[in-house]
N, C-alpha and C positions, 0 to 999 in steps of 0.2 A: 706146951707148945703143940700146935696142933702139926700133923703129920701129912696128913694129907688133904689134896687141894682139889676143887674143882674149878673149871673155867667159866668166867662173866664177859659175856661180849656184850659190846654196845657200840650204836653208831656216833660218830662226833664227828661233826663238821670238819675239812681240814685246816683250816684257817685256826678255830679255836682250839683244835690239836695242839698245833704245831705251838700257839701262844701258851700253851699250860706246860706243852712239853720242855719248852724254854725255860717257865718258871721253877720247874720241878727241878732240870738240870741243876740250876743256879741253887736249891737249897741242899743238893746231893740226894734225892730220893728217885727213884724208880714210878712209871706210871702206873706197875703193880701195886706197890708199896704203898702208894698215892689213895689205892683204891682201896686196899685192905684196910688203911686208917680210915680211910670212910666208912666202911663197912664195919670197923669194929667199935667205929663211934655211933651210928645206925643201932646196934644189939646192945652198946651199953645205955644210952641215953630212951632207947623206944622210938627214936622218935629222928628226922632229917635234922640233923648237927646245926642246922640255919633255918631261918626264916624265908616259907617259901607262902606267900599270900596274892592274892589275884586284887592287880592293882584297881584302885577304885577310877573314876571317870575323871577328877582333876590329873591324878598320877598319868595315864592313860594318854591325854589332851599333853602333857609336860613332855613324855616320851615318844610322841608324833613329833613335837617341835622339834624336839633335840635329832632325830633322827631326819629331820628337814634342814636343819640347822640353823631352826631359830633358836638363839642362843642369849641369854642377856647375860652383859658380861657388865661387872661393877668394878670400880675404880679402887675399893678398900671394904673394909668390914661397916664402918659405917652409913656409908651406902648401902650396901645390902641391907643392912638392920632397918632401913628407914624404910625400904619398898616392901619389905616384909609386913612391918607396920602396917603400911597400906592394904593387904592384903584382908 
């Protein structure tokens, strides 16, 4: 166990703060703690623990809607499968 510690600052919005800090409450961890497992998931793996990719121009075009709030909303699974389909 390592001994000693140095400090990581970073900016974060306070909105998504405050929504992570919530989450974090609710599982009993700390936003230190939160960070350290990132970070020691970071050294073990090589590599960012998730998939972090630069959305292509349909993804892109999908997340202007959504944030416009064109939204298509489907009635069941079937429906969705069939406009899928069409795609």
């Amino acid at each position: 166990m390592e001994m000693k510690t140095k400090v990581v600052r970073a900016r974060v919005g306070p909105t998504v703060k405050k929504r992570a800090e919530k989450v974090l409450a609710e599982i009993g961890i700390s936003p230190s703690e939160a960070i350290n497992v990132f970070y020691k998931r970071i050294a073990v793996e090589g590599a960012i623990p998730f998939s972090l990719k630069v959305p292509n121009a349909t993804s892109r075009r999908a997340i202007a809607d959504i944030q416009k709030g064109k939204v298509r909303e489907f009635k069941n699974f079937d429906e969705f499968a069939a406009h899928i389909r069409t795609l």
